[in-house]
N, C-alpha and C positions, 0 to 999 in steps of 0.2 A: 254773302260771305260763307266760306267752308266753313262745316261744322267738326270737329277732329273729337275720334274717342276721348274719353275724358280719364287718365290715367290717374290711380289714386295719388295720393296727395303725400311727396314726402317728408319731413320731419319740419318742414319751413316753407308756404310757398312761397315763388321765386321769380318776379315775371321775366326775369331773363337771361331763365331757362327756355332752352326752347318747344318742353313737352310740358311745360307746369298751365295747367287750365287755366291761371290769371291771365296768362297772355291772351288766351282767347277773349275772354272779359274785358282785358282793356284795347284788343281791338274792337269788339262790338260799343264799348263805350266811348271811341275816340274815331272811329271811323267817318266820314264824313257828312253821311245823317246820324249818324248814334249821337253824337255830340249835341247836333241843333236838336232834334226828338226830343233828348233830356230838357234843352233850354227851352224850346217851346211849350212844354206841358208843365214846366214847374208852376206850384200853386193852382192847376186848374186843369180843366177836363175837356178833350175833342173828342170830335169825331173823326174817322179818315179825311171826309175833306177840307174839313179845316182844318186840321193838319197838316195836308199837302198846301194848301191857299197859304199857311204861316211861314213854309220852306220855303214858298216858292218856285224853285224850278227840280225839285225831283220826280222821278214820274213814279204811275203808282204800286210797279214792279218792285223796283226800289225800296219805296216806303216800304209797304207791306213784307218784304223781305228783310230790312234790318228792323222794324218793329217784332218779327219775329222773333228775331235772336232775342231782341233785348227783352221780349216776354219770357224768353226759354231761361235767360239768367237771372229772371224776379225784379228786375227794373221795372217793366212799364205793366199793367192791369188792364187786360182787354176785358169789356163786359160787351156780351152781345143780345140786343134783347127783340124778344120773338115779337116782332109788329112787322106790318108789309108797307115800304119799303123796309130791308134792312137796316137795323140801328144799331154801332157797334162806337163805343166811346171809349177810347185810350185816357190814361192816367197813370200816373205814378205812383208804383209803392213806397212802401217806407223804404226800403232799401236806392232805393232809385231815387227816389225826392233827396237823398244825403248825397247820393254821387250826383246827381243836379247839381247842388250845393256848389261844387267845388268845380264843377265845368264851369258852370255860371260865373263862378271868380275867375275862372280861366279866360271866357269871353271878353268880362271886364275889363280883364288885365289889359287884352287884345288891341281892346276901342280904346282906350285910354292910351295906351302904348303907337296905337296906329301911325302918329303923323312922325315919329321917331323909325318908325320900322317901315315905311314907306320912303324917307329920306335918306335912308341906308341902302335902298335897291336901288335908286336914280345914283347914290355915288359907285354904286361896285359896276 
């Protein structure tokens, strides 16, 4: 995902505007790893590969690249610790465990809502 200057912030942000930095934030939180990221790490701590093993099918470009945004916008807590092999465990900050929160109800919403929202694409 492009990273776009971050222009200061006017009297209100505004996600849609189209230069107000929220949007970027809620693209990295709504994107289509950002979202599972947040669901898979709430309450608990990986590693990249099991990480990637909990997605499932993204590869590790991918990962590592929207794990980045969302480290660079205080979401997620990379900790890397000096042992051979590498050991690098993702987690959620407090900022990020709250927006978890509310994707989390959004998944819910999802699977709950599924066989409703699935009988609507077999009628259209």
């Amino acid at each position: 995902m492009k990273d776009y200057p971050v222009p200061p912030l006017g009297p209100k942000p505004d996600v849609l505007h189209p230069l107000c930095p929220s949007r970027q934030v809620l693209q990295h939180l709504t994107s289509r790893w950002g979202a599972l990221i947040l669901v898979a790490l709430q309450g608990r701590t990986l590693r990249f590969s099991q990480l990637r093993r909990a997605l499932g099918d993204v590869s590790e470009r991918m990962l590592a690249q929207t794990l980045q945004g969302l480290e660079a916008d205080g979401m997620v807590l990379r900790v890397a610790h000096d042992v051979v092999p590498p050991h690098v465990d993702y987690s959620l900050t407090e900022i990020g465990a709250e927006a978890a929160v509310l994707v989390n109800g959004l998944a819910k919403w999802v699977e709950r809502r599924l066989p409703d929202i699935l009988g609507n694409r077999k009628d259209a």
